[in-house]
N, C-alpha and C positions, 0 to 999 in steps of 0.2 A: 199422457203427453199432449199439449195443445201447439199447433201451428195454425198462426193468425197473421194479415198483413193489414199496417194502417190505410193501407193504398186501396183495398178491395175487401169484401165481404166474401167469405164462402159462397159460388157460384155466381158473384155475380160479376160486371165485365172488367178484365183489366185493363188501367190508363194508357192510351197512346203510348207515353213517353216511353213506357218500358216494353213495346212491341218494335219492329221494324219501322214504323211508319213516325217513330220518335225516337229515342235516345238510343234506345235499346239495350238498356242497363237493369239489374235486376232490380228489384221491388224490392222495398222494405219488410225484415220479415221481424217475426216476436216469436219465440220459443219460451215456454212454460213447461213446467212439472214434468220431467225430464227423471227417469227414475235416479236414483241414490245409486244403483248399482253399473251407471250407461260409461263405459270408457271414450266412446266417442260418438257423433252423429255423423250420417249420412244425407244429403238432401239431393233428389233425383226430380228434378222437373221435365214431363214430357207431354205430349198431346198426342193421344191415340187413336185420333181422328182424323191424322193428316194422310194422304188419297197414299202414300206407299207403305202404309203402316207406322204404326210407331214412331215417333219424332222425338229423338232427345236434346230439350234446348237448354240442360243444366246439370252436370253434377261435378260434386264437392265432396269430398270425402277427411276422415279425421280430425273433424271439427269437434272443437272443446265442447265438452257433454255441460260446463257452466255457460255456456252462452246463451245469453236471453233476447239477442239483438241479431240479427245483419243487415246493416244499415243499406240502403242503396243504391247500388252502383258500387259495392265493394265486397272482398272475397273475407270470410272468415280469417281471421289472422292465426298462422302457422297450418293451415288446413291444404289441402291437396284437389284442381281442378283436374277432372279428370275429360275426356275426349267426350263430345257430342256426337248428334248426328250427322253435324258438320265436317266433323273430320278432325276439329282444332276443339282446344280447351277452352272453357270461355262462356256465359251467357250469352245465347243466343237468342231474343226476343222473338217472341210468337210473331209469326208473319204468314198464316192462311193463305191459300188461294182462293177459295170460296167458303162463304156459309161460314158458321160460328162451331167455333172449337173448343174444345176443352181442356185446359192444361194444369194437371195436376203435381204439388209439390209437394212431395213424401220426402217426410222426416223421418230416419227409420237411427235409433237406438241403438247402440252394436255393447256387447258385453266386451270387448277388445277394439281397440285402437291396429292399422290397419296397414302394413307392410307393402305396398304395393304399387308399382311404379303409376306415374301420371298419364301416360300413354295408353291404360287400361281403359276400356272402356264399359258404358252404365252395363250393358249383358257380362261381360264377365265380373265384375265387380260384385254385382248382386248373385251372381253363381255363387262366390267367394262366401258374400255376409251370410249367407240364409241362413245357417245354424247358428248366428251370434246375434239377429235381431230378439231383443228383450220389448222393443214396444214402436208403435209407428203411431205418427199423425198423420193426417193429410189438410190440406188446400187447394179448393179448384177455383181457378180464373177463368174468364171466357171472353174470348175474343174474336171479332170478326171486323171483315175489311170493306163489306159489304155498305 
């Protein structure tokens, strides 16, 4: 399975617009070779660098296993936004306080489509999938304010 964006390169910085200091709308994504057997996708964006741990600025859940697009600044259609670190559903553009971070956006594959209210958040969620991921991708962006 490949997760790729027209916006950035694997590791290297993401544009303004999609951080705090811009739009702060998600990135364009492209989703390929997606197994034959995936009922739905998950995509979890966080940065593991941020100074309280763990920062979750993204997730989505029951997104169509045909989707080869999310276009920018929009949610999967009929897919389910689920609670950030923020407290609210929603992308949340990277916005560091210092030094350069890394935010990675895992596609994770699920052999079932996914019952579960939008209030849940990325920890209990991925408690839930772990025995129904059949394949992940990843994407790091990196961004700093510096």
């Amino acid at each position: 399975m490949k997760l790729s964006s027209p916006e950035f390169a694997n590791f290297e910085e993401i544009p303004a617009r999609f951080t705090c200091d811009g739009e702060s709308i998600n990135p364009a994504l492209e989703i390929g070779d997606v197994p034959d057997n995936a009922e739905s996708l998950v995509l979890v964006v966080d940065d593991p660098d941020a100074p309280s741990g763990d920062f979750v600025h993204w997730v989505v859940f029951n997104i169509d296993p045909r989707i080869e697009e999310i276009p920018e600044g929009e949610v999967p259609p009929e897919s389910i936004q689920a609670v950030t670190s923020t407290g609210k559903s929603g992308y949340a553009g990277p916005c560091p306080p210092s030094g350069t971070h890394r935010y990675f956006f895992r596609l994770y594959a699920l052999n079932t489509a996914l019952d579960l209210p939008p209030f849940i958040t990325a920890d209990q969620l991925m408690h839930r999938v772990k025995a129904h991921i059949i394949e992940t991708a990843e994407l790091v962006g990196l961004y700093s304010r510096d």
